[in-house]
C-alpha positions in Angstrom: -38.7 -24.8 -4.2 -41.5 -22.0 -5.2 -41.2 -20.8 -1.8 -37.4 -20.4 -1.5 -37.3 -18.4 -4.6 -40.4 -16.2 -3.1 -38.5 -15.8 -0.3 -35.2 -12.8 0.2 -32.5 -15.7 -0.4 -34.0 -17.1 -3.2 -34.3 -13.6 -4.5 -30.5 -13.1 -4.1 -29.2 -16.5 -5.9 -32.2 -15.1 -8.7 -30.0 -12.1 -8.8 -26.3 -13.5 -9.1 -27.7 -16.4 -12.2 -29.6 -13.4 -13.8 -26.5 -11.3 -13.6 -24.1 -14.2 -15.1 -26.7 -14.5 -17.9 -27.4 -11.1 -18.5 -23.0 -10.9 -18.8 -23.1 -13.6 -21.3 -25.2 -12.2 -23.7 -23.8 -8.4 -23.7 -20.1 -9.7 -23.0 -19.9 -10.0 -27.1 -21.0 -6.7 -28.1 -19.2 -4.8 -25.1 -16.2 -6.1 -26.9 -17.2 -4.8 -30.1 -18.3 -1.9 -28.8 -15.0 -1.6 -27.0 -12.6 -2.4 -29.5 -14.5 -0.2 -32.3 -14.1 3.0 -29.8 -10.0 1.6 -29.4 -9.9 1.9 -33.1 -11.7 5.5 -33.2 -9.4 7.1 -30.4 -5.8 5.4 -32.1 -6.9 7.2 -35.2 -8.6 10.4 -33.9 -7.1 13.5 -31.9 -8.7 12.7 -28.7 -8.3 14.3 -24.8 -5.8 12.2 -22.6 -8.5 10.5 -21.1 -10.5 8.9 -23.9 -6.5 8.3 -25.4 -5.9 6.0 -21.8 -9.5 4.6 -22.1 -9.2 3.5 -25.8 -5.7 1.7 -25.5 -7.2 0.2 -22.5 -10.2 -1.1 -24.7 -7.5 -2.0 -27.3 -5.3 -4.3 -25.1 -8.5 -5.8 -23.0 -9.2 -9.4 -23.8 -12.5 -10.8 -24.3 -12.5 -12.4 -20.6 -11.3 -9.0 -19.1 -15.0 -7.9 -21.1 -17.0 -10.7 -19.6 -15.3 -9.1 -16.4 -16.7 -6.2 -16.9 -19.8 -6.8 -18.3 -20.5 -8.8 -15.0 -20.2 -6.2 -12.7 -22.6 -3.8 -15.3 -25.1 -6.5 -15.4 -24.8 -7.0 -11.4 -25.6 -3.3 -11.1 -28.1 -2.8 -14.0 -30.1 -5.9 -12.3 -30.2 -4.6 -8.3 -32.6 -1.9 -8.4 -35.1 -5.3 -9.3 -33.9 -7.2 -6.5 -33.4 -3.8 -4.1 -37.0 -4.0 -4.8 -37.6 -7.4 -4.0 -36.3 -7.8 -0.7 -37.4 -4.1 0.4 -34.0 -2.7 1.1 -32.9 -1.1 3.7 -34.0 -2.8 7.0 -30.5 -4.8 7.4 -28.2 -2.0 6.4 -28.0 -0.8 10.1 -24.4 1.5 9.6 -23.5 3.4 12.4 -22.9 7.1 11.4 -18.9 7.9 12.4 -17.0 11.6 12.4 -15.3 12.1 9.3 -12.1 11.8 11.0 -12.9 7.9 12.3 -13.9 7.1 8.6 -10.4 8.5 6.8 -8.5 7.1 10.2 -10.4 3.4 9.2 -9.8 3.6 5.7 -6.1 4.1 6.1 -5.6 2.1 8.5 -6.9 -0.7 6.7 -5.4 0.3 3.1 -2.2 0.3 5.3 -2.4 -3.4 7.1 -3.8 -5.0 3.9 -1.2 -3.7 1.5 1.6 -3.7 3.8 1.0 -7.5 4.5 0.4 -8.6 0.9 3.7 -6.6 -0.2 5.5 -8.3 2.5 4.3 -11.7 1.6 5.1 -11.0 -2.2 9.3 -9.1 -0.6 9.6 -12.7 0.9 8.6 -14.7 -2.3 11.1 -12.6 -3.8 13.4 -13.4 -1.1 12.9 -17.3 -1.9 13.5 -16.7 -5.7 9.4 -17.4 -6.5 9.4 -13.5 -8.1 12.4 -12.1 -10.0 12.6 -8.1 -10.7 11.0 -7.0 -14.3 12.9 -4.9 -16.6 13.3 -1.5 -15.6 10.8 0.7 -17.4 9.4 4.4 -16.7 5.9 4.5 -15.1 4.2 7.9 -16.3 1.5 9.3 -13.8 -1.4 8.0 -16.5 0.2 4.6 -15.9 0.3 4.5 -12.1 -3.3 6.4 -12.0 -4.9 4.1 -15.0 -3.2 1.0 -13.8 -3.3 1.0 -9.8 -5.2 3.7 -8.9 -8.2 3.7 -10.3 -9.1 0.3 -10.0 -8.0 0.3 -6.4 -10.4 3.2 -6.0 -13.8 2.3 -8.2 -13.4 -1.5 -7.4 -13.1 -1.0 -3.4 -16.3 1.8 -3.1 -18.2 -0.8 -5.4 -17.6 -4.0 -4.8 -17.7 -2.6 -0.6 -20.8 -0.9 -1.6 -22.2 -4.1 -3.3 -21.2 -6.8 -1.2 -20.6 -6.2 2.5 -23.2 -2.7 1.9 -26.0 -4.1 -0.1 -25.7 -8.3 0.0 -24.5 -8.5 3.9 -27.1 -6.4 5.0 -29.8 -8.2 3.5 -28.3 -11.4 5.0 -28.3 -10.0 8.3 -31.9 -9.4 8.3 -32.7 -12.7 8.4 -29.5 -14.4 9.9 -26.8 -14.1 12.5 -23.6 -12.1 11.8 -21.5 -15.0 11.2 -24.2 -16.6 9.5 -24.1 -13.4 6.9 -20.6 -13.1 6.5 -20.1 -16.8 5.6 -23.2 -16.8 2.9 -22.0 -13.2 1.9 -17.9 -14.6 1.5 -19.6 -17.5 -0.4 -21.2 -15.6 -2.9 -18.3 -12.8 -3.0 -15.4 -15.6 -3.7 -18.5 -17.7 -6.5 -18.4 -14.1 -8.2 -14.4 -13.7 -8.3 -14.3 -17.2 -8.9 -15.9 -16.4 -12.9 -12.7 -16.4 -14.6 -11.8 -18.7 -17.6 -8.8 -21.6 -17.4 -5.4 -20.4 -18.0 -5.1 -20.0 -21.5 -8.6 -20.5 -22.5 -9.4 -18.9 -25.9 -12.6 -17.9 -27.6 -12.0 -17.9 -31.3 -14.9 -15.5 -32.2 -15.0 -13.2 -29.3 -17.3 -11.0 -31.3 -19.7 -14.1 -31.6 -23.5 -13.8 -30.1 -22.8 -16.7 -28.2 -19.1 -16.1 -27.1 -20.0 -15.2 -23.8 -21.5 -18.7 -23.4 -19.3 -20.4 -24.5 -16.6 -18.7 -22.1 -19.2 -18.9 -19.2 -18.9 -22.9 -20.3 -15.2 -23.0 -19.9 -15.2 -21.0 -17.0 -17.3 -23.4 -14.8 -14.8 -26.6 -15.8 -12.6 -24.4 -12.7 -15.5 -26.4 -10.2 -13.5 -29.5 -11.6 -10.6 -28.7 -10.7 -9.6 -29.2 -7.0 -6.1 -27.5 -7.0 -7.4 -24.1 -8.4 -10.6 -24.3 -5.8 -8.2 -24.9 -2.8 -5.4 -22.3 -4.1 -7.8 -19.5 -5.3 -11.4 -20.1 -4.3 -10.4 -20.2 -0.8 -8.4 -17.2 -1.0 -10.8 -15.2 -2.2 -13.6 -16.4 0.8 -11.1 -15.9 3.5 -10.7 -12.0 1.5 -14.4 -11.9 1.8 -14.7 -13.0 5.5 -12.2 -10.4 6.3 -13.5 -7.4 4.8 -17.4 -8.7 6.0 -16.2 -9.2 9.7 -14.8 -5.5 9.5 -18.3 -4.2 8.4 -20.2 -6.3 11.2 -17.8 -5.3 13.4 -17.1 -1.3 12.9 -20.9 -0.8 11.6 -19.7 1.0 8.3 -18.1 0.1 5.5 -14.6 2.5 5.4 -12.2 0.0 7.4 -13.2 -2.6 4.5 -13.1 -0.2 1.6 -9.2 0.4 3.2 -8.9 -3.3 2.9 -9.7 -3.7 -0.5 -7.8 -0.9 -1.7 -4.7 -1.2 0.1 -4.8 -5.1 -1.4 -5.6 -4.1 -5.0 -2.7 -1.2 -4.6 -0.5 -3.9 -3.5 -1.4 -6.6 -5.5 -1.1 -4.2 -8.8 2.5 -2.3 -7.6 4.0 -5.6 -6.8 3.0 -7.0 -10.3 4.5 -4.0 -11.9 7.9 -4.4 -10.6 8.1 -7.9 -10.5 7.0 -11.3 -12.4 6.6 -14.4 -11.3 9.3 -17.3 -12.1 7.2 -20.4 -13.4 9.9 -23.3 -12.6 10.0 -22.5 -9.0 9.2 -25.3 -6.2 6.3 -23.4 -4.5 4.4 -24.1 -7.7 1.7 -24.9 -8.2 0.3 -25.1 -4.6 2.7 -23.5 -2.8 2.4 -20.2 -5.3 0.0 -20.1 -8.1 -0.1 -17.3 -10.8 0.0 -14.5 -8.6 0.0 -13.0 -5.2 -3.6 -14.3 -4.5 -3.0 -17.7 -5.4 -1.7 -20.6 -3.3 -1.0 -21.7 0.2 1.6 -19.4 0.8 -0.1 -16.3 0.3 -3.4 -17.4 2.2 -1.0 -17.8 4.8 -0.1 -14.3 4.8 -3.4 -13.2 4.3 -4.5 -15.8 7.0 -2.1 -13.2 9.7 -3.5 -10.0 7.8 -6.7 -11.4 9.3 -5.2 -11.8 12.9 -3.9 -8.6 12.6 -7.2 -6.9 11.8 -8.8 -8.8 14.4 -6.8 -7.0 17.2 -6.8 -3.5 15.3 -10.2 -3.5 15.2 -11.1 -3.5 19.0 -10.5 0.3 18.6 -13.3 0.9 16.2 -15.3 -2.6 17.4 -19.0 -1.3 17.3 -20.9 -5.0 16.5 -22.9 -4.5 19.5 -24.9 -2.1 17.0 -25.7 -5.1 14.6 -27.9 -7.5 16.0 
């Protein structure tokens, strides 16, 4: 056991508990933080910017904090284990014109959301989403709501995972072998949110973040939400991995992951799920990344990447 922790894996599951630990205890007083600066920018005269930012802080629930407090802590923690494992021998990205990197990053924005929005138009066509209420989305709405996450969670979490995580894995593993233990730990990470309608009385609590970390992991009890969303969420990792190993850079995934958030986000926007539908639960969970139905359509997004990326295949530079 001493060994294996000494070792570069051991370092990386060191890495992920320490980050989930490290969330728990600041989740609490992110949230005070977060809703004392809401307060502050409702009552002050402040720039449109810290305006969007402070209504965001005001409408964020505590889990949305331990969110967020996860991916600070993940970050905050990785110069230790960058350190650790001596970074830097696995990342082996094969340098591309400008051109090939905007052509791969639409490319893949294009297939990923294109697919998911057509899975979500026939779900509508079956009566499993109904249209919302017509409302007028401002440009702070469309660039705080889809935009921005599309953009800063794609170059990070790209960055993080198949960047960072899957080129450590390749340095001491096959390809396949990486993308697998890489998915793993990509779909564990995504897989950190609470039970629906789980509630933390005192979310301002020391130990709130705990106790939600407590509820959270009753989901590894639950076989319906591990086969709807666990697997959904490797099969998004193996996808976005494979297009690393196999165009040696990371822009045909960072197209992926923004054209799926984009989608995802837009689609929710418009429409709204109808709860007493017969595709639910297993057929359709909550949302668009939930459910047999939609890893079925993400199951043919991954076909078609698998042919579209013969014109940027470059594996042969990964060993």
């Amino acid at each position: 056991m001493k060994r294996f922790f000494q070792s570069e894996a051991g370092a990386v599951i060191l890495w992920v508990v320490s980050a989930i630990l490290l969330a728990a205890t600041i989740s609490p007083w992110l949230y005070q933080a977060g809703k004392w600066f809401g307060g502050v920018s409702a009552a002050g005269d402040l720039n449109a910017l810290a305006e969007w930012l402070g209504n965001a802080c005001r409408r964020a629930s505590f889990n949305r904090y331990f969110s967020r407090s996860l991916v600070i802590s993940a970050v905050v923690l990785l110069p230790l284990l960058l350190r650790r494992i001596r970074y830097g021998a696995g990342l082996v990205t094969l340098r591309i014109p400008r051109q090939s990197a905007l052509i791969q990053v639409a490319a893949g924005c294009v297939i990923a959301g294109g697919m998911l929005w057509a899975t979500g138009a026939v779900l509508e066509a079956c009566g499993a989403y109904a249209p919302r209420s017509p409302r007028v989305l401002g440009i702070g709405k469309l660039a705080g709501g889809i935009l921005a996450p599309a953009i800063g969670a794609a170059l990070l979490e790209e960055w993080l995972f198949r960047g960072v995580l899957l080129g450590l894995w390749l340095k001491f593993a096959r390809p396949l072998t990486a993308c697998l233990g890489t998915s793993l730990c990509f779909a564990f990470v995504h897989f950190l949110q609470p039970p629906a309608g789980a509630v933390i009385a005192a979310p301002g609590a020391p130990l709130a973040g705990f106790e939600l970390l407590g509820k959270i992991l009753l989901h590894f009890a639950d076989p319906q939400f591990f086969i709807t969303d666990f697997a959904i969420l490797f099969v998004v990792g193996m996808v976005l991995a494979r297009a690393r190993v196999r165009t040696g850079a990371l822009w045909f995934s960072i197209g992926l992951h923004a054209g799926w958030i984009l989608a995802f986000k837009g689609f929710n926007m418009i429409y709204q799920s109808v709860p007493v539908h017969p595709l639910h639960p297993w057929g359709l969970g909550g949302s668009l990344r939930s459910g047999v139905f939609p890893l079925l359509g993400l199951a043919l997004t991954a076909v078609i990447c698998h042919f579209v990326l013969r014109r940027f295949d470059s594996a042969r530079v990964i060993r």
